[in-house]
Biopython code that builds the backbone (N, CA, C, O; Angstrom):
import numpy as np
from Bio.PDB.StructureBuilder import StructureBuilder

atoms = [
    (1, "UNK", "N", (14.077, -12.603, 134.710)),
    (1, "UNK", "CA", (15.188, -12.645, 135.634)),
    (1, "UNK", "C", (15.553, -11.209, 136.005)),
    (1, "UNK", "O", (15.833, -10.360, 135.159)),
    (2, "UNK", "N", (15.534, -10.989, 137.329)),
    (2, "UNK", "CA", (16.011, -9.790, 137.915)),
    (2, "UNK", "C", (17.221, -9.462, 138.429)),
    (2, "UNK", "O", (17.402, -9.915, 139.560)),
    (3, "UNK", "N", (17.952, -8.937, 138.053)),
    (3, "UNK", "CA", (19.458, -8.274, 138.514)),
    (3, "UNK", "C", (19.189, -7.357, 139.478)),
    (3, "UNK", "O", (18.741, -6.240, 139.221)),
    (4, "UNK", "N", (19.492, -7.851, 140.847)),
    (4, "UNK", "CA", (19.359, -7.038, 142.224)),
    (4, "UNK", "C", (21.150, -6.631, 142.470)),
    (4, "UNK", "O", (22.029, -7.491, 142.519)),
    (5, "UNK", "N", (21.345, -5.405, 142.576)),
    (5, "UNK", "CA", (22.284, -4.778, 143.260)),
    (5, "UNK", "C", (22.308, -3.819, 143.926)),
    (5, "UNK", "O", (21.990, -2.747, 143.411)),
    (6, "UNK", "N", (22.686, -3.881, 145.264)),
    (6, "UNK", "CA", (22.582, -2.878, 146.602)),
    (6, "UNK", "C", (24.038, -2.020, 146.277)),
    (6, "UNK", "O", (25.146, -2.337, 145.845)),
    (7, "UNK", "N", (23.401, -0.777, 146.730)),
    (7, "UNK", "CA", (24.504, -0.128, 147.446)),
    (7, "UNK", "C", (24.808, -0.193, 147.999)),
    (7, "UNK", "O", (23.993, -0.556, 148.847)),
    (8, "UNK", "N", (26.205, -0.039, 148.572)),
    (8, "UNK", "CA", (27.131, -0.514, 149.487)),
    (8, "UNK", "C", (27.415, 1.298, 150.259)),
    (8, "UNK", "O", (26.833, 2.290, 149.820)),
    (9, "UNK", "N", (28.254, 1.325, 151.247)),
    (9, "UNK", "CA", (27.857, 2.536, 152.319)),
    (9, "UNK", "C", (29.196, 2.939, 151.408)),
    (9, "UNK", "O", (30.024, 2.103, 151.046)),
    (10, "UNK", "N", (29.269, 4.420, 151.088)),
    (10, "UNK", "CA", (30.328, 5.114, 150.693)),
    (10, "UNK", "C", (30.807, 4.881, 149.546)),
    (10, "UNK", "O", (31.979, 5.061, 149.215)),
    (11, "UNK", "N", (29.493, 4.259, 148.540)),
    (11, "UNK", "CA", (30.325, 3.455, 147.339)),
    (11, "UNK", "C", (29.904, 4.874, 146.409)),
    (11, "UNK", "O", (29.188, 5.789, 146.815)),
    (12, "UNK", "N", (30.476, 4.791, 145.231)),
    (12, "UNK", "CA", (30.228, 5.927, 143.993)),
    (12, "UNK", "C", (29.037, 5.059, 143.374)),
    (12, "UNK", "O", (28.796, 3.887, 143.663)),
    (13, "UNK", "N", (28.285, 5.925, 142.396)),
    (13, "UNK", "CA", (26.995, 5.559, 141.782)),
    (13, "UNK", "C", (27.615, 4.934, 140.805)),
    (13, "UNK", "O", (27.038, 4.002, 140.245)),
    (14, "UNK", "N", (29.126, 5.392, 140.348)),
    (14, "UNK", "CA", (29.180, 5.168, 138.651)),
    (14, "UNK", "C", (29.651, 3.937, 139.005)),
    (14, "UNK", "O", (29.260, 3.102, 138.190)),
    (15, "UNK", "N", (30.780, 3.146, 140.462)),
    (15, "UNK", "CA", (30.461, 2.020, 140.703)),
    (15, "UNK", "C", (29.670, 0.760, 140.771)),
    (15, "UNK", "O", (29.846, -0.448, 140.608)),
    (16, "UNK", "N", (28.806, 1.514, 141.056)),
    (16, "UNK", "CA", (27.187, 0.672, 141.473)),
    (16, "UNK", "C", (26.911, 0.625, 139.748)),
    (16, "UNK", "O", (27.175, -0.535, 139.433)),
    (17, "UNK", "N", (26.626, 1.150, 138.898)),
    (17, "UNK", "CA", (26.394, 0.750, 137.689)),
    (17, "UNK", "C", (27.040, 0.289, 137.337)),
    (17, "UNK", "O", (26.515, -0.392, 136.456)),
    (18, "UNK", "N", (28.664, -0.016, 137.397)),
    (18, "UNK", "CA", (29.669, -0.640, 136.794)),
    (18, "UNK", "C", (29.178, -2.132, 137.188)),
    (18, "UNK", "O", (28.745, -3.024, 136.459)),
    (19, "UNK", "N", (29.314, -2.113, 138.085)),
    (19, "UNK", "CA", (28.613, -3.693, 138.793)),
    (19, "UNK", "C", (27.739, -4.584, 138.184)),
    (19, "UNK", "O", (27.920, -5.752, 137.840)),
    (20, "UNK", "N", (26.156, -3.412, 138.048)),
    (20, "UNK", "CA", (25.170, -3.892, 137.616)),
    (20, "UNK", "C", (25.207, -4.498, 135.889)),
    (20, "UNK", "O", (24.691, -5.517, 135.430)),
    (21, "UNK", "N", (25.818, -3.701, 135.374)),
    (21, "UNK", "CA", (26.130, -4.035, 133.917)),
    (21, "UNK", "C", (27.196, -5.281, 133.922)),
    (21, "UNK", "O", (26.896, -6.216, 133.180)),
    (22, "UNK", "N", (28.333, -5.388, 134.631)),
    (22, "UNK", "CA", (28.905, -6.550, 134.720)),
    (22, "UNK", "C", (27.912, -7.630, 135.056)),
    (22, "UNK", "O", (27.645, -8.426, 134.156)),
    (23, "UNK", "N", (27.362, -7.760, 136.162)),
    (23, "UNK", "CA", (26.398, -8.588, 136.263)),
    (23, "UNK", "C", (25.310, -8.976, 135.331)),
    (23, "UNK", "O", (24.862, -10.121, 135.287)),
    (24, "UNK", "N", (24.871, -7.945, 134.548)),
    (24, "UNK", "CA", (23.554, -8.335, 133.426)),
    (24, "UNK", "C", (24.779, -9.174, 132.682)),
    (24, "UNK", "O", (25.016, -10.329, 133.035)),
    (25, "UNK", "N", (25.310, -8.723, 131.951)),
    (25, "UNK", "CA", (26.592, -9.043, 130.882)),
    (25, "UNK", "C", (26.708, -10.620, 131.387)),
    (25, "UNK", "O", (26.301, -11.545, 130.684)),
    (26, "UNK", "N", (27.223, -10.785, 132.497)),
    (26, "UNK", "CA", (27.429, -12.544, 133.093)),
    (26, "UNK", "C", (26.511, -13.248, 132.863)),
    (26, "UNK", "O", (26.793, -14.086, 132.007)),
    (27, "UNK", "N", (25.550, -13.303, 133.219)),
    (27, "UNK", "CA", (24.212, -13.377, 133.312)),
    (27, "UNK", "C", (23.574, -14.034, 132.186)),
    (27, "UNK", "O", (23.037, -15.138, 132.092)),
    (28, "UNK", "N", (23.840, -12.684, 130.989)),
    (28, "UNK", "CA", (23.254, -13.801, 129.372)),
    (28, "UNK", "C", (21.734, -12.753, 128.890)),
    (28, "UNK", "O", (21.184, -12.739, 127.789)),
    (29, "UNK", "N", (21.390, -12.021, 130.036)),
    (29, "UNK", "CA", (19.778, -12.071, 129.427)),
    (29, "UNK", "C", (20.083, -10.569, 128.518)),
    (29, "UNK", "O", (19.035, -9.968, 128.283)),
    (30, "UNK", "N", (21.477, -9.818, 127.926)),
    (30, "UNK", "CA", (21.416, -9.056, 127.244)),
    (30, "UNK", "C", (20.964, -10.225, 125.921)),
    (30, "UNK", "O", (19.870, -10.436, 125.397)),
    (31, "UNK", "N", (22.158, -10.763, 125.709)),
    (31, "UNK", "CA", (22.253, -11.781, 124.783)),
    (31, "UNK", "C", (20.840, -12.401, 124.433)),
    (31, "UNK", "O", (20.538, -12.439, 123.241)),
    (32, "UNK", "N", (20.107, -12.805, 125.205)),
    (32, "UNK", "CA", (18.715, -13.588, 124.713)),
    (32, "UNK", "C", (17.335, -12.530, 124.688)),
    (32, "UNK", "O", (16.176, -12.730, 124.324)),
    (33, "UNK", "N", (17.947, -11.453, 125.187)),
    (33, "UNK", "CA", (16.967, -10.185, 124.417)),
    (33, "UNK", "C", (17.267, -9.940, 122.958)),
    (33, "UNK", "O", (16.481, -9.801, 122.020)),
    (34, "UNK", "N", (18.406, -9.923, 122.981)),
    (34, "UNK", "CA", (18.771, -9.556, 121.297)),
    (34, "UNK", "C", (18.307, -10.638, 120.299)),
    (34, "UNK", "O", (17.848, -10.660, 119.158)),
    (35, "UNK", "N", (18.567, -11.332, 121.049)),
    (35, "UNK", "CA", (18.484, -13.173, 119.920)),
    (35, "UNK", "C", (17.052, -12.746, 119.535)),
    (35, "UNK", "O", (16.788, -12.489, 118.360)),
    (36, "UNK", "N", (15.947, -12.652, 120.698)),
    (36, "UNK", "CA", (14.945, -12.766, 120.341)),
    (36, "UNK", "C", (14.262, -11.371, 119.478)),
    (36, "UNK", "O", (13.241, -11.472, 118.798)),
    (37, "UNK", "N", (14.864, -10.361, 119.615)),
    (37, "UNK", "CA", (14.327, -8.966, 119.050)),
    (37, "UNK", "C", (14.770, -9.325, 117.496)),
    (37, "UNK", "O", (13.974, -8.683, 116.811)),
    (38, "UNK", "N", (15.490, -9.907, 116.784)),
    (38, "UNK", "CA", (16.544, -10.230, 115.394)),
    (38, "UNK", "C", (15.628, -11.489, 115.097)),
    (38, "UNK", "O", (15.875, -11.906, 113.966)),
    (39, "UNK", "N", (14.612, -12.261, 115.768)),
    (39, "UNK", "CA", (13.996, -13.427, 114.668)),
    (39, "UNK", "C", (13.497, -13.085, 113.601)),
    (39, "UNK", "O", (12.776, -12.153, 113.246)),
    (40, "UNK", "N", (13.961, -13.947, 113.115)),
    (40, "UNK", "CA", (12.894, -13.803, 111.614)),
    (40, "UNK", "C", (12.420, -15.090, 111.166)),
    (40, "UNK", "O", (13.214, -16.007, 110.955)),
    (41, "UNK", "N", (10.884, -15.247, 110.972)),
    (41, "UNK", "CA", (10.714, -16.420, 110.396)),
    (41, "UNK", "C", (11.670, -17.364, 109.337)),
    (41, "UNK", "O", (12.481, -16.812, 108.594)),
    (42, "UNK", "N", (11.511, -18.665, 109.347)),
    (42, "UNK", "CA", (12.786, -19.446, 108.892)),
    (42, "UNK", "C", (12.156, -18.737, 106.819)),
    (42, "UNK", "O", (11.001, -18.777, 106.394)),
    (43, "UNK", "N", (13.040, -18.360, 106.274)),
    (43, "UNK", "CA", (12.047, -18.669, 104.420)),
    (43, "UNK", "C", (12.802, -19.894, 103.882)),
    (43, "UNK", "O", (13.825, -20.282, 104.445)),
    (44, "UNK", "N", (12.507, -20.255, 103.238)),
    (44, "UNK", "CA", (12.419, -21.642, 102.286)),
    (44, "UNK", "C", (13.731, -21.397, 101.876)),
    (44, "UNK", "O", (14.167, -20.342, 102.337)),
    (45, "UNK", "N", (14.720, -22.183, 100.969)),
    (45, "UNK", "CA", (15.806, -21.595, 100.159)),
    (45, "UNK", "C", (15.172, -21.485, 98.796)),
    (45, "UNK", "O", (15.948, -20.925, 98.022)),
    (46, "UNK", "N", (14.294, -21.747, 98.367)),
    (46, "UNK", "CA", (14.078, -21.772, 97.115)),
    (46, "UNK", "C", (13.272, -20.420, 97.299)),
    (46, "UNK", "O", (13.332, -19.716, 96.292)),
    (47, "UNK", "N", (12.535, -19.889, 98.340)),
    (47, "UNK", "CA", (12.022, -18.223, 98.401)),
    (47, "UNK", "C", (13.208, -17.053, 98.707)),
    (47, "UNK", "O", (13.207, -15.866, 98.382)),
    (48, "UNK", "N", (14.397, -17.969, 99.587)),
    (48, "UNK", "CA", (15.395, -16.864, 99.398)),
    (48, "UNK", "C", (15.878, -16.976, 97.920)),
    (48, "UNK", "O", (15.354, -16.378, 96.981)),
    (49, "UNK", "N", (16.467, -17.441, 97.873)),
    (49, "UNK", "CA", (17.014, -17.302, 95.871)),
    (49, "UNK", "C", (16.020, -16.660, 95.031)),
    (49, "UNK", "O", (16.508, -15.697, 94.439)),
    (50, "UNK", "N", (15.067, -16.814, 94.832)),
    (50, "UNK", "CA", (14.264, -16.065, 94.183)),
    (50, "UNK", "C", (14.244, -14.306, 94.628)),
    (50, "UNK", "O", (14.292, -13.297, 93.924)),
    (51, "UNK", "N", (14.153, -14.499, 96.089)),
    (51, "UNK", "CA", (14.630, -12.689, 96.229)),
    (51, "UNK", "C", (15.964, -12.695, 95.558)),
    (51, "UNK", "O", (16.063, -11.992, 94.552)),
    (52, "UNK", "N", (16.728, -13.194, 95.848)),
    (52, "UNK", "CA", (17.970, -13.038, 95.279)),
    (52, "UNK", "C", (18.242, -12.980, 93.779)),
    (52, "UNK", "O", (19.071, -12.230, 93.262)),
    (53, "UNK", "N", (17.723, -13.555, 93.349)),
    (53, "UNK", "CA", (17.833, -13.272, 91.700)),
    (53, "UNK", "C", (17.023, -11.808, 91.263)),
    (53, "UNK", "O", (17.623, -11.016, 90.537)),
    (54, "UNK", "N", (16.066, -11.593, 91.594)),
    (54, "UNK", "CA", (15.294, -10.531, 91.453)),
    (54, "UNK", "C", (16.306, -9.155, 91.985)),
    (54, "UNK", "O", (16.667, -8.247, 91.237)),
    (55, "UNK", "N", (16.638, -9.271, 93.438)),
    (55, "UNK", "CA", (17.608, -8.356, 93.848)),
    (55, "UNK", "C", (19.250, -7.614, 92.504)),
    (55, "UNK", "O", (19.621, -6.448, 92.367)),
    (56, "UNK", "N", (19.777, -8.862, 91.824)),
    (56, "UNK", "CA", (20.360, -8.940, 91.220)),
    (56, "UNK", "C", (19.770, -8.607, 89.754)),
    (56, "UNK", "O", (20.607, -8.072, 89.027)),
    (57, "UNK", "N", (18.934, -8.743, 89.369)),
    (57, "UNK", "CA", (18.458, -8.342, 88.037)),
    (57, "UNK", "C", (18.193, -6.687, 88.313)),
    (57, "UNK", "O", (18.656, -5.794, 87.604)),
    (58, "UNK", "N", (17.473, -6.519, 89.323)),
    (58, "UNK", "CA", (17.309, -5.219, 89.695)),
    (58, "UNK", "C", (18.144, -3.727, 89.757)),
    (58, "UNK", "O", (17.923, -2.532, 89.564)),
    (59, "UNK", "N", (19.323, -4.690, 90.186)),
    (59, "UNK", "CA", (20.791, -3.852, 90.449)),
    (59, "UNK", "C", (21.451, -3.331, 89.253)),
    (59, "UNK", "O", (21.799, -2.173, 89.024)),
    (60, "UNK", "N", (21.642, -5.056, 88.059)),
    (60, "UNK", "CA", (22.118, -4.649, 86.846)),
    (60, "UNK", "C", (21.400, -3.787, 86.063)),
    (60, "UNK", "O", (21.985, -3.062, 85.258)),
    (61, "UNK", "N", (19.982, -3.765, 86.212)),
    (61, "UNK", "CA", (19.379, -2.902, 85.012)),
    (61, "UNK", "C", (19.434, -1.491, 85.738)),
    (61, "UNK", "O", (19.422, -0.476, 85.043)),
    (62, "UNK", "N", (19.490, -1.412, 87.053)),
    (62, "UNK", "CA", (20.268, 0.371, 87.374)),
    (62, "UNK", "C", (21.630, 0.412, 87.115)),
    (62, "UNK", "O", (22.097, 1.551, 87.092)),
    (63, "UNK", "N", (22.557, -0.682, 86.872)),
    (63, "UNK", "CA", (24.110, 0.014, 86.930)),
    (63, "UNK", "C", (24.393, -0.238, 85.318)),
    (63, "UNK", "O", (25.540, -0.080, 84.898)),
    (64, "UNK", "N", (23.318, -0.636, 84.417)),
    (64, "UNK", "CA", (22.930, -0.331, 82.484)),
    (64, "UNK", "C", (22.614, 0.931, 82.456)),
    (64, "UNK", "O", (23.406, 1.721, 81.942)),
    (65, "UNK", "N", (21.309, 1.411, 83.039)),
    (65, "UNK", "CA", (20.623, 2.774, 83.265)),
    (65, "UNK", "C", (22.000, 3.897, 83.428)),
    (65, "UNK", "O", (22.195, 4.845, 82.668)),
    (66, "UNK", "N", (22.744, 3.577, 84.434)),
    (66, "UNK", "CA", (23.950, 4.625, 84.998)),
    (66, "UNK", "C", (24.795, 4.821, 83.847)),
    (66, "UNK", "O", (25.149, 5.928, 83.440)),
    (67, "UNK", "N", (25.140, 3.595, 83.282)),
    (67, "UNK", "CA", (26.244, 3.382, 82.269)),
    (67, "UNK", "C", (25.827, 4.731, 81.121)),
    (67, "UNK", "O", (26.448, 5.737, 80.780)),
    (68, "UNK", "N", (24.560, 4.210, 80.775)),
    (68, "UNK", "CA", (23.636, 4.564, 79.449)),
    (68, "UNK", "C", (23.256, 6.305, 80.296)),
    (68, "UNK", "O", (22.598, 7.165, 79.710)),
    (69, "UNK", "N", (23.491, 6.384, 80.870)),
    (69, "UNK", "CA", (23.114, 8.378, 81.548)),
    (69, "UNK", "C", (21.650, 8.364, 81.386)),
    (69, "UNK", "O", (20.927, 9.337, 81.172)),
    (70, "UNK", "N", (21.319, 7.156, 81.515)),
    (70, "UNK", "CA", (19.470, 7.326, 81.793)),
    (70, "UNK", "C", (19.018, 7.328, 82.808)),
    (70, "UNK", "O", (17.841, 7.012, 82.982)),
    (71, "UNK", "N", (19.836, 7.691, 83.794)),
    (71, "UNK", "CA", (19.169, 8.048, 85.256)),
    (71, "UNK", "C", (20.702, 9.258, 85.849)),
    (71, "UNK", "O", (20.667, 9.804, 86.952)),
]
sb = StructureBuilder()
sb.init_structure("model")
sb.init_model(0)
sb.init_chain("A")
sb.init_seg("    ")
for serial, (resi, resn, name, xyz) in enumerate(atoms, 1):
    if name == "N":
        sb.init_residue(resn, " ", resi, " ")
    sb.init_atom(name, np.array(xyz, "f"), 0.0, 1.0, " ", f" {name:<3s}", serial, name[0])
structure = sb.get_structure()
């Protein structure tokens, strides 16, 4: 989808961009660029939790390490 905007006779440039960005903005196709740049394949819940537990074991045995002045 193409966003066409003319200049108009005597108009300011920073107008003419004000326009054009209002118009993309109405429009939607900022919005469904982003949607699509942010996919991420669907993971399982039972493969997220597993990062997640791992993430969490990971954390405590650095904030033991910190406690203990072993890092």
């Amino acid at each position: 989808m193409i966003q066409v905007t003319r200049k108009d006779e005597k108009e300011a440039n920073e107008n003419l961009i004000r326009r054009f960005n209002r118009k993309v903005l109405q429009s939607g196709v900022l919005s469904t660029v982003k949607a699509t740049q942010r996919f991420e394949k669907p993971i399982s819940k039972i493969e997220r939790r597993k990062k997640a537990i791992i993430r969490r074991a990971r954390k405590a045995d650095k904030m033991m390490k910190m406690r203990l002045g072993l890092r």
